[in-house]
C-alpha positions as CSV (number, residue, x, y, z in Angstrom):
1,X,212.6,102.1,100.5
2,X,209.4,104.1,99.6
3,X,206.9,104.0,102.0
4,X,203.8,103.6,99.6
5,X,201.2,103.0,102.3
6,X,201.3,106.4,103.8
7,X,200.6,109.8,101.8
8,X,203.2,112.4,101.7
9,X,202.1,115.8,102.2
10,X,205.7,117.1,101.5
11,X,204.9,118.5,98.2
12,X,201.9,120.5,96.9
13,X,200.8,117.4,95.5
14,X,200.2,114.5,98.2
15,X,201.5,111.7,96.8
16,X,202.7,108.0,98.2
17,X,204.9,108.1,94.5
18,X,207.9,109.8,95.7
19,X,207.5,113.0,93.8
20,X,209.9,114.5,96.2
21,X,212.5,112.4,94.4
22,X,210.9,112.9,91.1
23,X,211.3,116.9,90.2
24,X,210.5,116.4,86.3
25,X,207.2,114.7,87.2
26,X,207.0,117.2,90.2
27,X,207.3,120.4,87.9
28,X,205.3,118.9,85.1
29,X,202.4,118.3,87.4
30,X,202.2,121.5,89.1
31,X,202.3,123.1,85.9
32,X,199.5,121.0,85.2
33,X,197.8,122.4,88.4
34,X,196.7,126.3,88.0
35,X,195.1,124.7,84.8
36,X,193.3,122.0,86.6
37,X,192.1,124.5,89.6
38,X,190.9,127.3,86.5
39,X,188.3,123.9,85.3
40,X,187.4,123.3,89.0
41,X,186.6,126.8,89.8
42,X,185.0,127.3,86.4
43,X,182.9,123.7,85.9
44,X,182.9,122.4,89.6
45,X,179.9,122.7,91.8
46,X,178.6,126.1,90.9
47,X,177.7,128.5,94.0
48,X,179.4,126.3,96.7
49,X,183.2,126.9,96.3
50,X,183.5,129.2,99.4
51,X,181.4,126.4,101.5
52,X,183.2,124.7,104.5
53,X,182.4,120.7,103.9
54,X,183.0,117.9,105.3
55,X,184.7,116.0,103.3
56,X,186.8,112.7,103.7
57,X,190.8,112.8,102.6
58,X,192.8,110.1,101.9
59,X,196.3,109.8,104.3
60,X,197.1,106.2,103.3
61,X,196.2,103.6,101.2
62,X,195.7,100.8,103.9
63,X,192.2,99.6,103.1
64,X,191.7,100.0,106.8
65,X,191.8,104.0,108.0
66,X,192.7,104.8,104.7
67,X,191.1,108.3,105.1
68,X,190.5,111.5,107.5
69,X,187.4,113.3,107.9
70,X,186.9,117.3,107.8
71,X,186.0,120.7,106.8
72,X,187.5,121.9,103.2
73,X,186.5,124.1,100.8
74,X,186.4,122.2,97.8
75,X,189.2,124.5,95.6
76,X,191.5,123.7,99.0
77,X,190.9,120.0,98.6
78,X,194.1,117.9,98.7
79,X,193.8,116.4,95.7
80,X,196.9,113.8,94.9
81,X,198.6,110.6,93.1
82,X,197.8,107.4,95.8
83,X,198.9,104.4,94.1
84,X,198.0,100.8,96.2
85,X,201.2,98.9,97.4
86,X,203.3,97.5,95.1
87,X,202.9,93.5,95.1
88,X,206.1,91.9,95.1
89,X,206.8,89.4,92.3
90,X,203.3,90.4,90.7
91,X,203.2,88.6,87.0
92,X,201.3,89.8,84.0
93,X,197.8,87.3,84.6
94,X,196.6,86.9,81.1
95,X,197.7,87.3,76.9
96,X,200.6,87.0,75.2
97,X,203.0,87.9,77.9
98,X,201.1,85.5,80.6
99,X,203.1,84.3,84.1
100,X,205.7,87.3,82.8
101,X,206.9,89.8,85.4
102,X,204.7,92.8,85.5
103,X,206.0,95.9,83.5
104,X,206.7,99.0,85.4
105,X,207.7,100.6,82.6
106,X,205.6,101.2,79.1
107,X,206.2,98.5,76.6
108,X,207.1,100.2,73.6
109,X,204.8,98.1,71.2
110,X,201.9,98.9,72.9
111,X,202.5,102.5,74.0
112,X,200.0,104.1,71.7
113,X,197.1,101.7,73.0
114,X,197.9,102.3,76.4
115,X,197.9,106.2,76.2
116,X,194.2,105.7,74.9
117,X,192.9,103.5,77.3
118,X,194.8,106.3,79.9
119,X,192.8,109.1,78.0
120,X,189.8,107.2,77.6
121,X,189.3,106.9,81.3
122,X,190.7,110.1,82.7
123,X,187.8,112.1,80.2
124,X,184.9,110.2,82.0
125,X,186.4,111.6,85.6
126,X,186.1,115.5,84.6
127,X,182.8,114.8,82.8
128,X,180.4,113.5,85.7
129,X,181.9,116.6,87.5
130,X,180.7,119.2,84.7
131,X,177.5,117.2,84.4
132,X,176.6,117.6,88.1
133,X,178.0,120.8,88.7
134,X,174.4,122.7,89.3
135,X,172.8,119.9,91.6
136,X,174.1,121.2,94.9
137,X,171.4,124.4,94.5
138,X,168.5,121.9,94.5
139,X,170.1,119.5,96.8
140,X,167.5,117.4,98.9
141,X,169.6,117.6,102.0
142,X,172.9,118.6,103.9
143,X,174.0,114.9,104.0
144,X,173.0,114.3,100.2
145,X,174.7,117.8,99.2
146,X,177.9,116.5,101.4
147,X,177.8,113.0,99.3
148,X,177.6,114.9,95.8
149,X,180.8,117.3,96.8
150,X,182.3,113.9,97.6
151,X,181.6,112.0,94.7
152,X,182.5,114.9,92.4
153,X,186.4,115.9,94.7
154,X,187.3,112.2,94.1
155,X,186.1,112.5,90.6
156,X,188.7,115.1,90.6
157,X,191.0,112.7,92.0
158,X,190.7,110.2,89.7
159,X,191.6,112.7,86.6
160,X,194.8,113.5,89.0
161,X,195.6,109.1,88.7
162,X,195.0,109.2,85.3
163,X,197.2,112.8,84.3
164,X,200.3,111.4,86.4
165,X,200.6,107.8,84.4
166,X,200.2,110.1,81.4
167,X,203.3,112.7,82.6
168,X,205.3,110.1,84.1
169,X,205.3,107.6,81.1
170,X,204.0,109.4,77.9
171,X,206.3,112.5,77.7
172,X,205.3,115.6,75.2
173,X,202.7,113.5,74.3
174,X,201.2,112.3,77.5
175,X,201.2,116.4,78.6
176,X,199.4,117.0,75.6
177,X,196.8,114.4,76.2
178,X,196.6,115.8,80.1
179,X,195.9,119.6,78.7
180,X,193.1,117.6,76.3
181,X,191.6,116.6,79.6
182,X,191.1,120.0,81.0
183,X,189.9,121.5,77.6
184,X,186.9,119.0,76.4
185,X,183.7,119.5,78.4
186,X,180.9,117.7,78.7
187,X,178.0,118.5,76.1
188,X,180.1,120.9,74.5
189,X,178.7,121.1,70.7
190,X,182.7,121.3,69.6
191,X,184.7,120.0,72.4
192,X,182.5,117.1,73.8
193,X,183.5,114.1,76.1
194,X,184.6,111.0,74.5
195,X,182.0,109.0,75.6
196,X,177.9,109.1,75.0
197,X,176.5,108.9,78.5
198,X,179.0,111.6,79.2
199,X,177.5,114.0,77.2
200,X,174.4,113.9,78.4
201,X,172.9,116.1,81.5
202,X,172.2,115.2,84.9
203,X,169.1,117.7,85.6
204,X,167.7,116.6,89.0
205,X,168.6,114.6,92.1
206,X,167.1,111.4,90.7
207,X,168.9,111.0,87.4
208,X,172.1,112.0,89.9
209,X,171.0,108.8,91.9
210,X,170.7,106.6,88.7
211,X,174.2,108.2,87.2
212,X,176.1,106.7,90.3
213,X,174.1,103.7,90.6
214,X,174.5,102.6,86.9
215,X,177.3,104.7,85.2
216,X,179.3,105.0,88.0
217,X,179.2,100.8,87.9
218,X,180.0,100.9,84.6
219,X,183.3,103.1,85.8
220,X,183.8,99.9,88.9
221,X,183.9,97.3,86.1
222,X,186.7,98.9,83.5
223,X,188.6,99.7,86.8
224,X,188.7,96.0,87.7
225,X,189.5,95.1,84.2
226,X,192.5,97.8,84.2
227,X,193.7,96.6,87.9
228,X,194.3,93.7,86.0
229,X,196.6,95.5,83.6
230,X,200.4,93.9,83.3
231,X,201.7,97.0,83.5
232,X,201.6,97.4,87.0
233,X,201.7,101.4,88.0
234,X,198.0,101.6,86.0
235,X,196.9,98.0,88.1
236,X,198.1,99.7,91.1
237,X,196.1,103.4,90.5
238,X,193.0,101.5,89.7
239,X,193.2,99.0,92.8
240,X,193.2,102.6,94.6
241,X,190.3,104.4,92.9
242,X,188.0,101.2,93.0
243,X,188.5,102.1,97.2
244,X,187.1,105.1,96.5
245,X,184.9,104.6,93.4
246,X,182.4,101.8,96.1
247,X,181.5,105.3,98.0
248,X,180.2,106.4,94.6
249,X,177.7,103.2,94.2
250,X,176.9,103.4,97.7
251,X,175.8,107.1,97.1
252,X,173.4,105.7,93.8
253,X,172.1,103.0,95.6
254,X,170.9,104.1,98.9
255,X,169.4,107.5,97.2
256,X,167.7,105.6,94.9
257,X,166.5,103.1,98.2
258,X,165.3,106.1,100.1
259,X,163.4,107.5,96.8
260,X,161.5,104.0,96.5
261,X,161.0,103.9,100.6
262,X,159.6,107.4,101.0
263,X,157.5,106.6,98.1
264,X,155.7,103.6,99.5
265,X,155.2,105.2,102.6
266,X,153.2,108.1,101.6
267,X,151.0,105.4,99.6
268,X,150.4,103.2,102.5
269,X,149.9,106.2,104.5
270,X,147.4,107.6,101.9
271,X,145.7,104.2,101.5
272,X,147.0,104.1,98.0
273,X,147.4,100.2,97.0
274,X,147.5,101.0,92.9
275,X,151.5,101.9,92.6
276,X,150.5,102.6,88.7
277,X,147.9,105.2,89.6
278,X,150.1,107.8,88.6
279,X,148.5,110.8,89.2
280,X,147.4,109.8,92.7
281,X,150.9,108.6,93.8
282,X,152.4,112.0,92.8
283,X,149.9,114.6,94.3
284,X,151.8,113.4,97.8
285,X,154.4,114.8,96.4
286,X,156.9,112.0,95.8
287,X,157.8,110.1,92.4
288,X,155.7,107.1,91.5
289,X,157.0,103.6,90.8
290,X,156.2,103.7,86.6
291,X,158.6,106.7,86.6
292,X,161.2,105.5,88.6
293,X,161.5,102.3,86.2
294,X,161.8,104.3,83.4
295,X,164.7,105.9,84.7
296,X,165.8,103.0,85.7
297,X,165.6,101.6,81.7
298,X,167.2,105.2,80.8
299,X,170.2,104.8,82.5
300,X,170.7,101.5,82.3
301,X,170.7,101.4,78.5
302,X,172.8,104.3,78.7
303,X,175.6,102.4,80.7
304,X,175.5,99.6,78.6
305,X,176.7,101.2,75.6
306,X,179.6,102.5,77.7
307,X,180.9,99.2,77.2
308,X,181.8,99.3,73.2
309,X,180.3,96.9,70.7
310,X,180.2,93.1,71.7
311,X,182.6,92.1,69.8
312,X,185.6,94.0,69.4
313,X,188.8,93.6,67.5
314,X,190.5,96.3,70.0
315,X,189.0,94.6,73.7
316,X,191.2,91.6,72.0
317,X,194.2,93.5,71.2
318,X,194.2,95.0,75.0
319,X,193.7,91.4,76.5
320,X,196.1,89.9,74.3
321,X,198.6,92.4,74.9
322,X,198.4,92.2,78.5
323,X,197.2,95.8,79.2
324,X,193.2,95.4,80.1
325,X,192.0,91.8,81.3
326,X,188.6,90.8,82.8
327,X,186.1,91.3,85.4
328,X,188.2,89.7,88.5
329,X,190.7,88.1,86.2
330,X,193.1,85.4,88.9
331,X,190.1,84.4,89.9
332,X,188.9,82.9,86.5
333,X,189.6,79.0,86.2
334,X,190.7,78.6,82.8
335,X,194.1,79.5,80.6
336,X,194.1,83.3,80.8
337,X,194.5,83.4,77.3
338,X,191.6,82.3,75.2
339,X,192.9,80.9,72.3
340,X,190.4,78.4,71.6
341,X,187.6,79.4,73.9
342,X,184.2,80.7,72.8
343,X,181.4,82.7,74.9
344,X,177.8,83.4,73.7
345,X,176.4,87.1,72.7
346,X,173.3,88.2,72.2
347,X,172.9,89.3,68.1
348,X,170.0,90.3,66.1
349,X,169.8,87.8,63.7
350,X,167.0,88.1,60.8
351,X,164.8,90.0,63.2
352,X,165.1,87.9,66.1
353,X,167.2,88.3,69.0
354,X,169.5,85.1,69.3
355,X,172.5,84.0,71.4
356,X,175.6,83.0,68.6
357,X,179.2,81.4,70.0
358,X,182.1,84.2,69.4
359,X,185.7,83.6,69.9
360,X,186.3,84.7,73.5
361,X,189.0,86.6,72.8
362,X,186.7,89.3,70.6
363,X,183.6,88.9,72.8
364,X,185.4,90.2,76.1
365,X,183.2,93.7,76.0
366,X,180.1,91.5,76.1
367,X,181.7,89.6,79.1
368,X,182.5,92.5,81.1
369,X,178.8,93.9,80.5
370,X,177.3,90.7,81.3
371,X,179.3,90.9,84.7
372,X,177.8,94.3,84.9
373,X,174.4,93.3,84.5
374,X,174.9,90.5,87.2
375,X,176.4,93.0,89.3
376,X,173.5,96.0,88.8
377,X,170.7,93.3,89.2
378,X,172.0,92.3,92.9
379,X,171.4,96.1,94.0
380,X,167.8,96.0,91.9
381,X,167.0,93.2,93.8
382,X,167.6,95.2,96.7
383,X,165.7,97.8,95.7
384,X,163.0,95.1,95.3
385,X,163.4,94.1,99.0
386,X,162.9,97.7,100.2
387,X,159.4,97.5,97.9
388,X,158.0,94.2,99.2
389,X,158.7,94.9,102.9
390,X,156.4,97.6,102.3
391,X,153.9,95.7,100.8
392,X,153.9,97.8,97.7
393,X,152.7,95.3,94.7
394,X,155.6,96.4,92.3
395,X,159.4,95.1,91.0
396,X,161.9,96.8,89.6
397,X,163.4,95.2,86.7
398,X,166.0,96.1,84.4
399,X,165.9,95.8,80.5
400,X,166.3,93.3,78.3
401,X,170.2,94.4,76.9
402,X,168.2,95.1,72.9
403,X,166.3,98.1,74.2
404,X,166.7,101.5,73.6
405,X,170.5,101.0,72.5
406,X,173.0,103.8,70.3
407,X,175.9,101.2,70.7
408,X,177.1,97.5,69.3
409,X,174.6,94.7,68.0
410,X,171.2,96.6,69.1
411,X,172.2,99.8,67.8
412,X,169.2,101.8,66.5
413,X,166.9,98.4,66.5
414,X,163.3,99.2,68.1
415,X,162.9,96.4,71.0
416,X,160.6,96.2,73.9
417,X,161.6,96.3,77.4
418,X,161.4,92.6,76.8
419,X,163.2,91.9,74.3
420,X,160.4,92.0,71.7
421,X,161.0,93.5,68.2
422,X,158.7,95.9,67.1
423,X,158.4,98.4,64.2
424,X,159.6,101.8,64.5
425,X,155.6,103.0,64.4
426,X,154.9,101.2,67.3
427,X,158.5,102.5,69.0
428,X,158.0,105.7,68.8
429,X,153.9,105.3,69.7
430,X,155.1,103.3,72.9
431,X,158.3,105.4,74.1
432,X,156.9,107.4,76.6
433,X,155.9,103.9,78.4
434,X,159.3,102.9,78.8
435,X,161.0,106.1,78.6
436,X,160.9,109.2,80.9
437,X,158.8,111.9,78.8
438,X,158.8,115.7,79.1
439,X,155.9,115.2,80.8
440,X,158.1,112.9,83.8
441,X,160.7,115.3,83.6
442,X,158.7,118.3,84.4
443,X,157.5,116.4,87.5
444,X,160.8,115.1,88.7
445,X,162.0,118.8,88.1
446,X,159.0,120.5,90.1
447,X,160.0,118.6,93.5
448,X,163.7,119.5,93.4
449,X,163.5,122.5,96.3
450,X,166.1,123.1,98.3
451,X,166.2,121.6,101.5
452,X,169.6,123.0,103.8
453,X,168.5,123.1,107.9
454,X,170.9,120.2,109.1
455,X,168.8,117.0,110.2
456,X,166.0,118.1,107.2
457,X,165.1,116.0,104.1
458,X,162.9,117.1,100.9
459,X,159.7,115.4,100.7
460,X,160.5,113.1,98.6
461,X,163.1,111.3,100.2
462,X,163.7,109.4,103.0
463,X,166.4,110.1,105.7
464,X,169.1,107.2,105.5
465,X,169.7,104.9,108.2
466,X,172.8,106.4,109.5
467,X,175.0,109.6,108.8
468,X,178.8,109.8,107.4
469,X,181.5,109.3,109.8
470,X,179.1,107.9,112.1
471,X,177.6,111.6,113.1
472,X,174.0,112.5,114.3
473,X,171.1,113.0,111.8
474,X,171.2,117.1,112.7
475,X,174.8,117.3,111.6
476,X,175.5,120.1,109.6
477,X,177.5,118.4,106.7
478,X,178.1,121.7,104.4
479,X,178.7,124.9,106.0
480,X,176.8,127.3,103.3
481,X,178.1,130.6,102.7
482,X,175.0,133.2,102.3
């Protein structure tokens, strides 16, 4: 029997799939790989390919010691196909085909939806690589330069999960689709990414933060909803990269924490008890509190329209045909198939926002953002905590879900951080309130130095509480080539 907890380095391609046994899938992928390593070397981290870094490799999937720490050079980097143990007996948990075994093969009515939910989410793993491929030259640290080489070799990973289910299971066309994968880029004028927030850059170390904070979240909460999936080899990849996506939250989070705690203690060491005295707060060289929310409102809008339009005719067709389900689907208590059930969403109804009763079945997208929003405001509220034991007179908030939307019921409608409907004069007067403006940008941009002595932070930042893999604060994370 295949021994799917441990990874097998037998092959060029670590793998707990038995691609040893496998030699179409075996060739198909490592024709696949020269192609893959031309993109890494061409839109990976730029200037830091020769760097010795340490880096953290999966040799198992056992949620416990599931991975090894060590120096790699990034183009060296094993990436592989790690599925999560089969569960024996496993059922299809929600649709049409409900209690049913789980498929491990492609049903052949619903082979053309699955490839796009396959390609959909194997574009956004490339695309947060290309977007942050120049942050490593103005990284604030060794440790944060370490995390961002992490985040962006597992985002590689991820396009590896998705590219296998897409040879093994999709033919000439799933080989096609992989190639697609390595050919788009992200902001290309002709070729972009599929999805907005893809497209768009990641100039500095605190939109970087708010990328795997909020987008990255966005990516934790279509995982769940595909671990779900009745066809059970794309529920057991996503199980897997949800182990690896929480290091990617964790990243956003506590950056985005040590931002917020540096900045109240230069105030309180400057005497400074206005956080909205802008220009004070920012000659000590850190980022104020008005600037920080309005990255906060950027990306979180940003993330929400990630999620499609509220109600959807094609969320119901994937829940219905067993292939994507919801935000921590068994655990729901109710029929698993929502045939009668409604669930309320937000519309814009004659100028006013108001909450109308939609069949659940075509409102699952606004579900699995409302989870989201639960989920984001937990580590705002945490944020929050860092704030007030400061004794810095400021909260975070997040947006109300109308403002500053390209996607679904709010789509192009002018609406306050609250909620408030305005007229597009007044919008476009009040932006720079609620959005970051040139003006914010340039700032941001001017304290993104290079810091690289081990155990040293930028000025802006604060250290965090402990290192990776347990090691001392002066630990020298990257190894940088001069």
């Amino acid at each position: 029997m295949l021994d799917t907890m441990n990874v097998n380095y037998d092959t060029s391609i670590p793998n707990n799939v038995g691609l040893s046994e496998d030699r179409r899938i075996l060739k198909a992928l490592e024709r696949w790989h020269p192609g893959y390593l031309d993109w890494w070397q061409d839109m990976g981290p730029e200037g830091f390919q020769e760097s010795l870094v340490y880096l953290r490799t999966a040799v198992a999937v056992d949620p416990k010691g599931w991975a090894k720490f060590d120096y790699v050079r990034m183009p060296e980097y094993r990436w592989g196909i790690l599925l999560a143990p089969q569960e024996e007996g496993r059922v299809v948990p929600f649709g049409e085909h409900y209690g049913e075994p789980a498929w491990q093969e492609v049903p052949g009515e619903y082979r053309a939806m699955l490839r796009r939910l396959l390609v959909i989410q194997g574009d956004t793993e490339p695309a947060s690589v290309e977007q942050q491929r120049h942050l490593g030259t103005t990284a604030p640290s060794l440790y944060d330069m370490r995390n961002l080489f992490q985040v962006n070799v597992e985002e590689g990973r991820h396009l590896w999960a998705m590219v296998y289910l897409l040879q093994k299971y999709f033919g000439s066309d799933g080989r096609e689709e992989a190639n697609g994968l390595l050919q788009r880029r992200s902001g290309d004028a002709d070729k972009p990414r599929m999805l907005g927030a893809f497209n768009e850059a990641t100039p500095d170390w605190l939109s970087f933060f708010m990328f795997t904070f909020f987008t990255d979240r966005d990516g934790k909460m279509q995982l769940e909803a595909l671990a779900q999936s009745g066809f059970d080899p794309l529920s057991r990849t996503c199980r897997f990269m949800l182990t690896e996506e929480a290091h990617h939250m964790f990243v956003g989070e506590t950056g985005v924490g040590r931002t917020i705690q540096r900045t109240c203690e230069a105030m309180n060491d400057a005497d400074i008890t206005d956080p909205t005295d802008v220009e004070k707060v920012r000659a000590l060289g850190v980022i104020d509190m008005p600037t920080l929310q309005k990255k906060v409102n950027l990306h979180y809008t940003l993330s929400l329209d990630l999620f499609g339009s509220e109600v959807s005719t094609n969320a119901a067709n994937a829940f219905n045909s067993g292939l994507k389900g919801r935000f921590h689907e068994t655990r729901i208590d109710d029929d698993h198939r929502l045939l009668d059930a409604t669930y309320p969403v937000l519309k814009l109804v004659d100028g006013k926002v108001e909450t109308v009763d939609e069949p659940a079945l075509s409102a699952l997208n606004m579900r699995l953002r409302d989870d989201y929003a639960n989920d984001a405001g937990k580590g705002v509220e945490r944020w929050n905590k860092i704030i007030a034991k400061t004794g810095v007179d400021f909260r975070i908030e997040l947006p109300h879900p109308a403002f500053h939307r390209h996607i679904g019921e709010f789509a192009g409608a002018n609406a306050t951080p609250d909620g408030e409907i305005i007229s597009e004069a007044e919008w476009l007067e009040r932006r720079d309130e609620w959005l970051p403006s040139d003006g914010d940008a340039d700032f941001i941009d001017s304290l993104m130095k290079p810091v690289w002595e081990p155990g040293q932070f930028a000025g802006w930042i604060a250290p965090p509480k402990v290192g990776i893999d347990n090691h001392p604060g002066d630990f020298e994370y990257v190894k940088i080539e001069v």
